[in-house]
Steps between C-alpha positions, in 0.01 A plus 500: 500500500521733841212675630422858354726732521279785506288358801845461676611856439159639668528243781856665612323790468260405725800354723634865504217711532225302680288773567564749298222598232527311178140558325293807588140544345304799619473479841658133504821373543639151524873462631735281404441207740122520417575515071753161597175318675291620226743379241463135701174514512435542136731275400342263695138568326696462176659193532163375636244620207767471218679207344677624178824661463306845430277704664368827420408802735248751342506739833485895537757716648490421863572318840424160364749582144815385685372192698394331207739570242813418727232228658505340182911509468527363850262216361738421233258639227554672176278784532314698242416893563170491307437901454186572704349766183530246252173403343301140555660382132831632590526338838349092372785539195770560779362235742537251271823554328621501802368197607381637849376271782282779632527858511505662906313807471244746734109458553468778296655361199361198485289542298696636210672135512163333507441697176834342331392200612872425702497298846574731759485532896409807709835592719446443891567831624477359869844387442466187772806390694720216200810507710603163415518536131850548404634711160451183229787443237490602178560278183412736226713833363224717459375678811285763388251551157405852429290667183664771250297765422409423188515811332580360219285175498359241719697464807807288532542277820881592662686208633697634787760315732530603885903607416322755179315675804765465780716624216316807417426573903894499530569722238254736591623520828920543366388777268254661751640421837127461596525326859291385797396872617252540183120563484394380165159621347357204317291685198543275222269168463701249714478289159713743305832387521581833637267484753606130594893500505566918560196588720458154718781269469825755540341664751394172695842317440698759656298639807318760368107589517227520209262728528261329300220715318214296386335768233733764352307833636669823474379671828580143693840397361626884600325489842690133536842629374451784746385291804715184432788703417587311159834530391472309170230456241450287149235642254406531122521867408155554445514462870717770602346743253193438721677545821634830408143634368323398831475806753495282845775650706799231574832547653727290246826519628551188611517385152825334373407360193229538268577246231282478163473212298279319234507796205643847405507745794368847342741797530199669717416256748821444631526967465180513650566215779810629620362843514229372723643301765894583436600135416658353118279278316757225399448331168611166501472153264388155517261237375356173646724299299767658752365463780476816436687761560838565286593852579411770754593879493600632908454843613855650546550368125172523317455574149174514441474442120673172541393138685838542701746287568466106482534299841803349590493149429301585160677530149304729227589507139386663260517313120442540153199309312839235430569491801848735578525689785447855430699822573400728745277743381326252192159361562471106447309242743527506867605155611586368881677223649536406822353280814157698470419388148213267508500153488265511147139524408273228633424247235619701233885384451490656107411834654765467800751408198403864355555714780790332631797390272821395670418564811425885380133630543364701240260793693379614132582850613669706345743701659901670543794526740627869576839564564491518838301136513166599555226344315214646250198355439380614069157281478428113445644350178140462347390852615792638204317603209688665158317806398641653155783242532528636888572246772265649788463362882152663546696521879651832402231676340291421803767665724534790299114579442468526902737739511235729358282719733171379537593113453479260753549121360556395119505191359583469144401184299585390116167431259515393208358728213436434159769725361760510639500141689533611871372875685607607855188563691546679821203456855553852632434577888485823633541666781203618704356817416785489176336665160660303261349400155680344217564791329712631800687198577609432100708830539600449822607130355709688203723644791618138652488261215626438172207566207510128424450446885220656560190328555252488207178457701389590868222353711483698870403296768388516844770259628672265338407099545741273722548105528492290837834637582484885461613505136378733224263205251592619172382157399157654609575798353556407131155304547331820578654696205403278276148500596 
């Protein structure tokens, strides 16, 4: 097989823009010419220290992200994004079914591999002079691994080719017309697959710098957006809601796009965001198993309550539980085809089999098709729960109760009770300084919901709890209401 494609896409980059900025860090920067040498360098370590087919890097956002992962393409590898918060348990499960040769991560977390017990090697961020080692061929399909949330159980190791990602960069640029002239702010862990092909790879592959934020902090990221002049950022919507509290001063109008992703983007973040710095909040949709992203709203056409518009390149149906394709308007399973779907699940062919049938993936989401072809998101498929014969996507009660003044996040979350087989529970945040008790928000409830709707029980909460990649754990929080 050729050389990676993805390497070959940054090196013409490189070819174009020698010294332009391609990775800025604080007061760092690396151009284009020096990320190429550091991408030869790695490689070089790579191909040195590791024999298998696979190699993992467990690295934070920052300078050394890029060298390694595209090092480790350029080497001929199959490398594994090992998520840098996962726990010591977590991280020896995914070494081995992955069948790693080592893992390429930082002195400082070292250790946390030592723990899991998986053969690893401290990066060398000298980045010596390798310029005889060439891009190596590559004689395997699948180019990158990366980790699913696992919101709904252990994690799932993605399969994904080079032409899933180059795929997804392509139609991200078509639908966006994001070009070389871009500053991208890197927020999201460089392991979530928005943070890897959105926030790294598009920008690197066509010219474009990453700002590249190592911590998300509030008064930082809007000093950097300021300073840096970002045009386009990537972030989970807890994110932005934080943004727009935070009081530091920043002149935001270099902003293009603000794109959110992962989960549900609350009427009043995206109100209270554009009120702040004069920008859209654009939902949008994907999932790792897409490599990831399947539709995007853009600014001149955004409608806020929906995910947008699916890329070009990328058919979205939605079907009924046998299978038909719906009418616009009725809510059945959201289900993609195209070049970005994923190659499968690692070493788990009967769950690949599952999610994709006939070359169609099955997200699990549920989801319709407006008239005007723009899509809507209604809650995972085993989120819907039947209350008094009642199909309800806890989704739309959660939208509705944060309507109500006073509330800040919900997340609702089905228990089961003794009689009457399931109960909506609803984690309740409010806004600071808000006086809100039960009482209060139960009426204010009977103004936006349906009776049967309404949530039976409420817990209030400080903040709600959130997995590696920014999303709300309800896993975590039915554990905690049934304690």
């Amino acid at each position: 097989m050729n050389s990676s494609a993805i390497v070959a896409a940054v090196r013409e980059s490189a070819r174009r823009y020698p010294e332009k900025a391609a990775l800025i860090a604080g007061e760092q920067q690396v151009s284009y010419s020096e990320l190429l040498r550091r991408v030869q360098s790695a490689s070089a370590h790579i191909a040195q220290q590791a024999t298998g087919k696979n190699v993992g890097i467990f690295l934070p956002n920052s300078l050394d992200f890029a060298p390694y992962f595209l090092g480790a393409l350029w080497a001929g590898k199959t490398v594994a994004v090992l998520p840098t918060l996962a726990p010591a348990p977590l991280l020896k499960f995914m070494f081995a079914e992955a069948r790693l040769a080592t893992v390429f991560t930082s002195g400082d977390l070292a250790p946390k591999l030592a723990e899991a017990r998986a053969a690893h090697r401290v990066i060398d961020e000298g980045y010596p002079t390798s310029s005889d080692f060439s891009p190596q061929p590559r004689n395997h399909e699948a180019s990158v691994l990366l980790y699913t949330s696992g919101t709904t159980g252990r994690p799932k190791t993605v399969a994904l080719s080079e032409d899933n990602i180059t795929s997804n960069v392509k139609g991200c640029c078509d639908a966006t017309g994001f070009d070389d002239r871009q500053v991208m702010l890197a927020v999201l862990p460089l392991f979530h697959a928005y943070g890897l092909t959105v926030t790294l790879l598009l920008p690197l592959i066509n010219g474009s710098s990453v700002v590249i934020s190592e911590r998300f902090v509030p008064r930082t990221v809007l000093n950097t957006i300021e300073r840096r002049r970002v045009t386009c950022i990537v972030a989970v919507p807890s994110q932005y809601r934080v943004l727009a509290m935070d009081s530091t001063p920043c002149d935001a109008s270099s902003l293009w796009l603000c794109i959110s992703g992962a989960e549900r983007l609350p009427d009043t973040t995206e109100r209270e965001f554009t009120a702040r710095f004069g920008r859209p909040v654009l939902p949008g949709y994907g999932a790792t198993e897409v490599s990831p992203v399947v539709s995007l709203n853009m600014p001149e056409t955004n409608r806020p309550a929906s995910v947008g518009k699916p890329l070009p390149g990328v058919t979205v149906t939605i079907r009924s539980d046998d299978g038909g394709v719906c009418p616009v308007g009725e809510i059945g399973e959201v289900c993609v085809e195209g070049p970005n779907v994923m190659l499968g699940y690692l070493n788990d062919s009967e769950a690949t089999a599952k999610k994709i049938r006939d070359g169609v993936l099955y997200t699990g989401d549920k989801g319709f098709f407006d008239a005007d072809g723009y899509l809507y998101i209604s809650g995972r498929s085993d989120e819907m729960v039947k209350v008094g014969g009642e199909k309800i996507y806890p989704v739309e009660l959660e939208n509705a109760i944060e309507r109500i003044d006073g509330v800040e996040e919900v997340a609702v979350i089905a228990l089961p009770d003794p009689r009457h087989g399931l109960r909506l529970h609803a984690f309740v945040q409010r806004k600071p300084g808000a006086q809100l008790d039960e009482s209060t928000l139960r009426t204010a409830c009977r103004e936006v919901l349906e009776p049967y709707k309404i949530p039976r029980t409420f817990t209030f909460v400080d903040s709600l709890p959130r997995t590696i990649t920014g999303k709300t754990d309800k896993r975590s929080l039915i554990t905690t209401a049934g304690e």
